[in-house]
C-alpha positions as CSV (number, residue, x, y, z in Angstrom):
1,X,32.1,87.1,12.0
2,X,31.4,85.1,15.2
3,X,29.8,82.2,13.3
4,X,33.5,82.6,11.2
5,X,35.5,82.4,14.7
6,X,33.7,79.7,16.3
7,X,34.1,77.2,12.8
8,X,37.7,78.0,12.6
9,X,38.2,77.5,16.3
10,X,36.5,73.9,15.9
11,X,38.2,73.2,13.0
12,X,41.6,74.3,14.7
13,X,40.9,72.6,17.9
14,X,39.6,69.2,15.5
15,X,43.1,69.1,14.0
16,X,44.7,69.4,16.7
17,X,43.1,66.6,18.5
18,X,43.9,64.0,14.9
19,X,47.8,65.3,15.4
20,X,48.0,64.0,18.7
21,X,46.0,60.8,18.2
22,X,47.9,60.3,15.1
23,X,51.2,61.0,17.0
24,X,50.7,58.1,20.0
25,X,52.8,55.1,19.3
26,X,50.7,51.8,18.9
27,X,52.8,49.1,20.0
28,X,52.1,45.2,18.4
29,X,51.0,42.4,20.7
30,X,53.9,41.0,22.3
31,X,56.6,43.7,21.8
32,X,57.6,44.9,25.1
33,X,60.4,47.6,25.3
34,X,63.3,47.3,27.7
35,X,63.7,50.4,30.1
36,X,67.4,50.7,31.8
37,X,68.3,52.2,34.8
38,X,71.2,54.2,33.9
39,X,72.2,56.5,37.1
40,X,73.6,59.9,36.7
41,X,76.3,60.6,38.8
42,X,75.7,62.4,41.6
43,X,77.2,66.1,42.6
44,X,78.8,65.8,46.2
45,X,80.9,69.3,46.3
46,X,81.7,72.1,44.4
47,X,83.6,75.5,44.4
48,X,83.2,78.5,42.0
49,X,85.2,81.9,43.3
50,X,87.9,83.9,41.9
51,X,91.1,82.1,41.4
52,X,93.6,81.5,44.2
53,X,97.0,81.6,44.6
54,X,97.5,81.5,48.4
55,X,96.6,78.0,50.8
56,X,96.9,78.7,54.5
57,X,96.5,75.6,57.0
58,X,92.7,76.0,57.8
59,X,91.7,76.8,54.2
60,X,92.1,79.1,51.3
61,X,92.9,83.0,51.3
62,X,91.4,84.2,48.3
63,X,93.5,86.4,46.5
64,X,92.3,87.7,42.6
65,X,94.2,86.5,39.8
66,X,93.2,89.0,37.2
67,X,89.4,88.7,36.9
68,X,89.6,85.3,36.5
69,X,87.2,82.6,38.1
70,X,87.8,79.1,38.6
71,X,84.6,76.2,38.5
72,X,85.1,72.8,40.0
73,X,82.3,70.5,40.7
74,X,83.1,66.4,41.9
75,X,80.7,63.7,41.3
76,X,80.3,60.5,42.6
77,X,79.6,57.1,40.8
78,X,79.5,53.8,42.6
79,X,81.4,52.1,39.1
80,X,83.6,55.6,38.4
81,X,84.4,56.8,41.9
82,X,85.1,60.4,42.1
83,X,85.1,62.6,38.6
84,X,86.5,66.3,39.1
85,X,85.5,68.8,36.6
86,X,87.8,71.9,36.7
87,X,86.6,75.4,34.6
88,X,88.7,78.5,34.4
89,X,86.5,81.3,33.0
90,X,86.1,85.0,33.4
91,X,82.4,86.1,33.3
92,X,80.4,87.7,30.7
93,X,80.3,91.2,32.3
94,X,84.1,91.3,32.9
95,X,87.3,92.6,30.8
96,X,89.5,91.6,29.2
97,X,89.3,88.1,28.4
98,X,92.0,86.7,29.2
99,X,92.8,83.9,25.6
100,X,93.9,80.5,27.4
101,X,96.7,78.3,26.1
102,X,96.8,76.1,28.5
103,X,96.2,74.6,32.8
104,X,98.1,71.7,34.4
105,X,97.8,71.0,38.0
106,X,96.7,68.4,40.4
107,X,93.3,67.0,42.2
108,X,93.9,65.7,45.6
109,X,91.0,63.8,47.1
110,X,91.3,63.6,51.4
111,X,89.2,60.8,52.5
112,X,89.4,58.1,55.6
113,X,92.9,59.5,56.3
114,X,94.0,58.3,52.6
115,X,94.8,60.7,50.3
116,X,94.9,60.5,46.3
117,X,96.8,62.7,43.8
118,X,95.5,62.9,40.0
119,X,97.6,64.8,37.8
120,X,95.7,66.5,34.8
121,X,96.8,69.0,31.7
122,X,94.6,70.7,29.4
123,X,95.8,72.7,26.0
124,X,93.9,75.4,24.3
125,X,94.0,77.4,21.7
126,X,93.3,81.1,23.3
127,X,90.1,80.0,24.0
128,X,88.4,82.5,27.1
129,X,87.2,78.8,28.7
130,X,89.4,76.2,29.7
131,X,88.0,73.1,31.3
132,X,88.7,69.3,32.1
133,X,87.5,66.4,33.7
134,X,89.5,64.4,36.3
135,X,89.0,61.1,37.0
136,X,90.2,60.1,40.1
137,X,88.8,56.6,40.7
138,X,88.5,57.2,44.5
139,X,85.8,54.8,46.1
140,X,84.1,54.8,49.4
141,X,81.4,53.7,51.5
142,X,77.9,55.7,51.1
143,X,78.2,58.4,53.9
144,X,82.4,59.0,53.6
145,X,83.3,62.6,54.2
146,X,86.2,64.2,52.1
147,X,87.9,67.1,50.9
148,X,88.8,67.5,46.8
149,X,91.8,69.8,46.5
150,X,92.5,71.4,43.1
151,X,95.9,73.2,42.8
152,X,97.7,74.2,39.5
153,X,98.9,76.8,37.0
154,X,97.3,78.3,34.0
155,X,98.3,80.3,31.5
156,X,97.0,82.5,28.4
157,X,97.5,85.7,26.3
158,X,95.7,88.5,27.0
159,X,96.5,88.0,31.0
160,X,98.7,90.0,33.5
161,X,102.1,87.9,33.8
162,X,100.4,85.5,31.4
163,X,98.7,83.7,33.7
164,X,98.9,82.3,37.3
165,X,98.6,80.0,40.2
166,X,95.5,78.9,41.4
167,X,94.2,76.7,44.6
168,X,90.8,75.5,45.9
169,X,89.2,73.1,47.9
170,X,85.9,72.2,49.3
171,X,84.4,69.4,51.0
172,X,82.4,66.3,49.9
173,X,80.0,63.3,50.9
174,X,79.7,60.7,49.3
175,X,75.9,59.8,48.7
């Protein structure tokens, strides 16, 4: 029985090694292969906490909507500026799902005294997820310092009053 393990471990270990010899690319004399440098953009703020419906001067006064939770990340790319993704979700553990139908709103981006609004609208079909992405185009210098404000309204089935206000913001820095 040993002498039986030890052929079939050789055997299995021989295979192996022709599989992966057999699975390295050979590459003809003179081919070269071109590698880019595509840059992912990079995340510079984000904010993920219960819905809001209330903005006070020196920030936001959370107040639940429901059980719902809003997600908003910004990114930054030197050719793209400033994307905002905005994500209204209740999590897996909670109840009910609310069944969206539809967010509007707008993504203000604060930065070198200049401010820029971005209006965006998303329709669903009573989906328990509701997302966009907002492209804002903002620019800056490497270093900039910034808020991203994201205010709107959503609504959906399956929510008390059908849906509500909401309004975040967080700061970003622009790598």
């Amino acid at each position: 029985m040993k002498k039986f393990s030890k052929r079939l471990f050789t055997s299995l270990v021989a295979f192996c090694m022709l599989f992966s010899v057999s699975a390295v690319p050979a590459f003809a004399a003179g081919t070269t292969t071109e590698i880019t440098d595509t840059q992912q953009p990079v995340v510079i703020g984000e904010y993920d906490g219960y819905l809001t419906d209330v903005m006070i001067s020196d920030g936001v006064t959370k107040r639940a909507v429901a059980n719902v939770r809003i997600n908003s990340y910004a990114t930054y790319d030197e050719d793209d500026g400033i994307q905002v993704h905005v994500k209204l979700y209740v999590p897996w553990y909670e109840s009910p799902k609310p069944e969206f139908t539809g967010m509007t709103g707008t993504v203000n981006v604060l930065m070198n005294k200049k401010s820029t609004n971005t209006a965006f609208a998303e329709l669903a079909d009573g989906e328990e997820t509701i997302e966009t992405d907002v492209d804002t185009g903002r620019t800056g210098n490497s270093g900039d310092k910034g808020t991203v404000s994201v205010s709107g309204v959503a609504t959906a089935n399956n929510a008390l009053a059908g849906g509500g206000a909401f309004a975040i913001s967080y700061p970003v820095t622009l790598p």
